[in-house]
C-alpha positions as CSV (number, residue, x, y, z in Angstrom):
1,X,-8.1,15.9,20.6
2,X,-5.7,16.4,17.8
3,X,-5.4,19.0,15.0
4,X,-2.9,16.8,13.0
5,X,-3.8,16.1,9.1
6,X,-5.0,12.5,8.7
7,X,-2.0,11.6,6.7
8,X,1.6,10.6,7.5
9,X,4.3,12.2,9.5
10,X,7.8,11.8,10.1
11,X,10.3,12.2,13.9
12,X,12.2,15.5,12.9
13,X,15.8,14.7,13.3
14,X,18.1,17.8,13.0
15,X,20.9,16.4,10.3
16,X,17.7,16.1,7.6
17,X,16.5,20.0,8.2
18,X,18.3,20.5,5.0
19,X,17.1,17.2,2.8
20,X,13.6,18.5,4.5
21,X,13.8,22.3,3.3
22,X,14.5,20.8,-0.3
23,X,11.7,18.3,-0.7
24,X,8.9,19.7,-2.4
25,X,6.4,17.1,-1.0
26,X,7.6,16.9,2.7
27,X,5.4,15.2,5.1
28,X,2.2,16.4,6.3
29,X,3.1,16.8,9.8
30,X,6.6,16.5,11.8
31,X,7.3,15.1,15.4
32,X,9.7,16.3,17.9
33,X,10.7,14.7,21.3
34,X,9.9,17.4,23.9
35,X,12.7,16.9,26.1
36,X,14.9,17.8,23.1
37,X,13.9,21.5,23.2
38,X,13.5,22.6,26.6
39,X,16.8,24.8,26.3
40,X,15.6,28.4,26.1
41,X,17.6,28.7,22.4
42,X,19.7,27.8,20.2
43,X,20.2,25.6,16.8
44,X,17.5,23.3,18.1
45,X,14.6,26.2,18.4
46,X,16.2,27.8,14.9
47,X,15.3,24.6,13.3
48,X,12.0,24.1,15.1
49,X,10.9,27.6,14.8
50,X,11.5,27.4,11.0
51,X,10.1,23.8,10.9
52,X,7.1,25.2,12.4
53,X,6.3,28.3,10.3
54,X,5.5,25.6,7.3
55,X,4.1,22.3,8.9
56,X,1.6,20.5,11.2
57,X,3.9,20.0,14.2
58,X,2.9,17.2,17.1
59,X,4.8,17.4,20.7
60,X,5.9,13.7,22.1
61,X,6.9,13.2,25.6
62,X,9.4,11.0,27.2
63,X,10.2,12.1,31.0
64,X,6.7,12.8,32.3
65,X,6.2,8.9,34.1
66,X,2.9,9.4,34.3
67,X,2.3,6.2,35.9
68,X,5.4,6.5,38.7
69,X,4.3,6.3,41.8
70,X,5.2,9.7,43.0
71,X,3.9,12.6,41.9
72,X,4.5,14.5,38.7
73,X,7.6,16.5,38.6
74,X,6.4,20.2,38.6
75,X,9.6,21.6,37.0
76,X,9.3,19.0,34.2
77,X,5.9,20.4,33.5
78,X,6.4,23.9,33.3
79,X,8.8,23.4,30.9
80,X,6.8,21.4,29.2
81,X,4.5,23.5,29.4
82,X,6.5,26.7,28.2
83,X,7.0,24.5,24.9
84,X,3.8,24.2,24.0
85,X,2.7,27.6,24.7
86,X,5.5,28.3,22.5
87,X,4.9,26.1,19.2
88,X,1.3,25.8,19.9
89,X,1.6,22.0,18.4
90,X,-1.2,20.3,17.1
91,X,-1.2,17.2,19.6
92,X,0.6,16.8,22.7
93,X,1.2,12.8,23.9
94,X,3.1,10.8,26.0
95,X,3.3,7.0,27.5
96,X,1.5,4.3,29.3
97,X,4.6,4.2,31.4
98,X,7.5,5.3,34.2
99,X,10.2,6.0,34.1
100,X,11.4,7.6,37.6
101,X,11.5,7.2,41.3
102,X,12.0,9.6,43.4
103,X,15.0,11.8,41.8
104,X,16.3,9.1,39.9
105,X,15.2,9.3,36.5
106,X,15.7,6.2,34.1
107,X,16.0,5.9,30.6
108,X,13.6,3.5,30.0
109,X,10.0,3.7,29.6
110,X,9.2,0.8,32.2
111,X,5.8,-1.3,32.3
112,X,3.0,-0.7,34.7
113,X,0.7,-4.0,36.9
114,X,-3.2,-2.7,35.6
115,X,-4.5,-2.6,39.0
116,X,-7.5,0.2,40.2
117,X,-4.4,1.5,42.2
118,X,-2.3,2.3,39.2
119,X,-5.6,3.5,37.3
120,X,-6.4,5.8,40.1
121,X,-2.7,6.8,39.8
122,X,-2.3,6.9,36.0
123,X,-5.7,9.3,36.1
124,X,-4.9,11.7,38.5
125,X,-1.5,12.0,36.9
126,X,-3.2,13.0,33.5
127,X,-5.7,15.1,34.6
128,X,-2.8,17.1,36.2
129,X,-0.9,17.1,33.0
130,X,-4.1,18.5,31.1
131,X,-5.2,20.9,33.2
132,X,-1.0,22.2,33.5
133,X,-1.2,22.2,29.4
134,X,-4.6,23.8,28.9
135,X,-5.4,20.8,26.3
136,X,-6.3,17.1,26.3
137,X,-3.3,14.9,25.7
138,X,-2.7,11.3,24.3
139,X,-1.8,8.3,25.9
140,X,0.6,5.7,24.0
141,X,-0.1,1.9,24.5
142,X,3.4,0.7,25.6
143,X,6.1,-1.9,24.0
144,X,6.6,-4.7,27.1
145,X,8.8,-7.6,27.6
146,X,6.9,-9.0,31.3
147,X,3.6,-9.8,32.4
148,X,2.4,-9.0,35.7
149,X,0.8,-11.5,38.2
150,X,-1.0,-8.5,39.7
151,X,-2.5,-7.4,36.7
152,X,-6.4,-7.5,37.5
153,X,-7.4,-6.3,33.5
154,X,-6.3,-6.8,30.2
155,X,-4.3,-3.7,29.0
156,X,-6.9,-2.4,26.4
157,X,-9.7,-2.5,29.1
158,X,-7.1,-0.4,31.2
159,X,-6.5,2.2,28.3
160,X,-10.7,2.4,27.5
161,X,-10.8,3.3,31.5
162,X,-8.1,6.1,31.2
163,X,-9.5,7.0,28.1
164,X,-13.2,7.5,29.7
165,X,-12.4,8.7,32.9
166,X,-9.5,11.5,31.7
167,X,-11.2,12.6,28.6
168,X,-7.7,12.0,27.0
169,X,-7.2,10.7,23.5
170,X,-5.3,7.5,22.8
171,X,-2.0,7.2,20.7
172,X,-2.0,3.8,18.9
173,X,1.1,2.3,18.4
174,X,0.8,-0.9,16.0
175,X,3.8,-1.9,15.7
176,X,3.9,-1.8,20.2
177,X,1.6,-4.4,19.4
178,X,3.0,-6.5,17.7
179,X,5.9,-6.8,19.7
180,X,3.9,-6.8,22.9
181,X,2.0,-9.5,21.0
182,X,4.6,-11.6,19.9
183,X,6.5,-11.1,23.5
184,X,3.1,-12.5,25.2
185,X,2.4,-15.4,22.8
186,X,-0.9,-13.4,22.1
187,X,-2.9,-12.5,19.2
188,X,-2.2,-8.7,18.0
189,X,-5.5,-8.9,16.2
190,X,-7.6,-10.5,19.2
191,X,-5.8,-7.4,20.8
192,X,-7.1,-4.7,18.5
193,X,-10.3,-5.5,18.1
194,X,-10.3,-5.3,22.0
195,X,-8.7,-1.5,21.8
196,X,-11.2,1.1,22.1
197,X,-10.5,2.3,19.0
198,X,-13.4,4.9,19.2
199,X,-10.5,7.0,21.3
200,X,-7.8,6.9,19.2
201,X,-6.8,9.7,17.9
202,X,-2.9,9.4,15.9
203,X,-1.3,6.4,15.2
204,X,2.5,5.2,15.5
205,X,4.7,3.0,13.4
206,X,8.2,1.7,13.6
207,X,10.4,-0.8,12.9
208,X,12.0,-3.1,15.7
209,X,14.2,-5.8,16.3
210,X,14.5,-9.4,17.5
211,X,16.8,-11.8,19.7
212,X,16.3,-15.4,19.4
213,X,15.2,-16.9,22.5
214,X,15.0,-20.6,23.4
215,X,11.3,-19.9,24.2
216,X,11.2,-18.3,21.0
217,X,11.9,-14.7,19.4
218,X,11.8,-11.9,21.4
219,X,11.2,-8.2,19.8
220,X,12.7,-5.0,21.1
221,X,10.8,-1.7,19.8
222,X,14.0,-0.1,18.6
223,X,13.2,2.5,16.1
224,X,16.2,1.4,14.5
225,X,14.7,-0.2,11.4
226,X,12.1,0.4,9.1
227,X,8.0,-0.9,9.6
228,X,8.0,-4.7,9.5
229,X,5.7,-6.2,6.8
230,X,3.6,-7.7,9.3
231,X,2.8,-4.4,10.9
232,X,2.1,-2.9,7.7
233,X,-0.8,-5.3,7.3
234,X,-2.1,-5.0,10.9
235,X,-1.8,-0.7,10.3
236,X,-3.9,-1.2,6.6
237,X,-6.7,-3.4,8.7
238,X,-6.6,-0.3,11.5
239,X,-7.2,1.8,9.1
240,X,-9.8,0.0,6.9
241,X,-11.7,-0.6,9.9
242,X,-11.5,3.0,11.8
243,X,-10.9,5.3,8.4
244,X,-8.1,8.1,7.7
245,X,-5.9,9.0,10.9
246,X,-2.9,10.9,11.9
247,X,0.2,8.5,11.2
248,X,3.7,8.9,12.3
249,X,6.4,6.8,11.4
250,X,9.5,6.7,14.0
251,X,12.8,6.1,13.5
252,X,14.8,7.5,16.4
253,X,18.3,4.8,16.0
254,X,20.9,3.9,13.2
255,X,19.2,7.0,10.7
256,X,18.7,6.2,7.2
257,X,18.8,9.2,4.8
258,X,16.0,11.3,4.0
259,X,14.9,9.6,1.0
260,X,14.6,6.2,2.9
261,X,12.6,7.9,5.9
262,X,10.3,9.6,3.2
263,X,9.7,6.4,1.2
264,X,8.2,4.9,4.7
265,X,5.9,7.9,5.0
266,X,4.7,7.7,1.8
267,X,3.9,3.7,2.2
268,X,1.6,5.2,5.0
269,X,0.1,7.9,2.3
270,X,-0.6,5.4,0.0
271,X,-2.7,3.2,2.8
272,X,-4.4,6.4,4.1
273,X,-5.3,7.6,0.5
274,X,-6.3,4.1,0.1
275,X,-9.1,4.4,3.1
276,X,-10.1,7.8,1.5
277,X,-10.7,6.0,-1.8
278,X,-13.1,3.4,-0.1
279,X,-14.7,5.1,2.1
């Protein structure tokens, strides 16, 4: 499902290849965006292609809408999949999401009604993808701000049925929980110990932020700040309760300096090293 190291990883971000190159205790693995690097050349592939020689690398996707309502853009995935016959990455993932219609693309990762149609929809779509890569994918749970009406099942019995009927792996995304969570006046841990954690395969972290509402806060996942102490403590309970797992922490928006991004990595380290310790 994934060849990643259980320990922490870091979103490569080309103004630290430097800082990275110099730290003698870089990450264990590194994540790139796919849709950054699906020029045929350039600075970006110099830095990857170096990047790659020396680490674990994992392949995140962000323009596949595997659950719009039309079918899979065919150009999309041949480049996609010309990237990852090219770096041969350890894990390939993408969303619970869409993000297009028709030729209109958005840039949004937009929420889905769990209905059997969009399950149907959502499976075909990732069958396609994994048979067009040659290799099972994972599927994130998303970040949302709405509820649907037509929504037939809870999203974690939704992700157990992808998970089952698509033989893909799951991406767990804590702190898209908690915001979800918060959103929904729900409890994150009622919510994972629903998630079917027996198909998760890497784990995301990140840091968000949040608008006060009349109804009450409402969180954005912005990747803008670092991991919120409350998501710490839901990851260290993950983890105690499913063991050591791939984690990478994101932060896409208002970049910090290397030695800021590595100090949240190595947080993760310690909880992972933690879970080896006990187990």
């Amino acid at each position: 499902m994934t060849r990643l190291p259980a320990r922490a990883g870091l979103g490569f971000k080309p103004q630290h290849f430097a800082a990275i190159r110099r730290d003698p205790n870089p990450p264990a693995f590194f994540e790139v965006h796919a849709e950054n690097y699906m020029g045929a050349g350039g600075l970006p592939h110099a830095q990857l292609t170096a990047l790659r020689a020396d680490h674990a690398i994992s392949v995140h996707g962000v323009g596949l809408s595997i659950g719009g309502d039309g079918p899979l853009d065919g150009a999309h995935l041949a480049r996609l999949r010309a990237l990852c016959d090219r770096y041969q990455p350890e894990s390939f993932s993408e969303h619970l999401a869409w993000s297009s219609h028709g030729a209109e693309y958005l840039n949004d990762l937009l929420p889905l009604p769990y209905t059997p149609a969009t399950l149907d929809r959502v499976c075909d779509h990732i069958d396609r993808v994994q048979e067009a890569l040659g290799r099972p994918m994972l599927l994130e749970n998303p970040a949302t701000y709405l509820l649907f009406a037509a929504s037939t099942q809870p999203e974690t019995e939704f992700l157990a049925r992808i998970a089952a009927r698509t033989g893909c792996g799951l991406l767990l995304d804590v702190n898209n929980v908690f915001v979800s969570c918060t959103n929904h006046r729900a409890d994150p841990r009622a919510y994972l110990a629903d998630f079917p954690m027996q198909a998760v395969a890497e784990i995301h972290l990140g840091g968000h932020a949040a608008e006060d509402l009349p109804g009450g806060p409402l969180l954005i996942d912005s990747h803008g700040a670092a991991v919120a102490d409350p998501v710490w403590s839901l990851y260290a309970e993950v983890i105690a309760r499913i063991g050591p797992c791939p984690t990478l922490v994101e932060w896409d928006n208002d970049l910090p300096d290397w030695p800021v991004l590595a100090a949240e990595a190595a947080r993760a380290d310690r909880i992972l090293t933690g879970a080896h310790t006990h187990a």
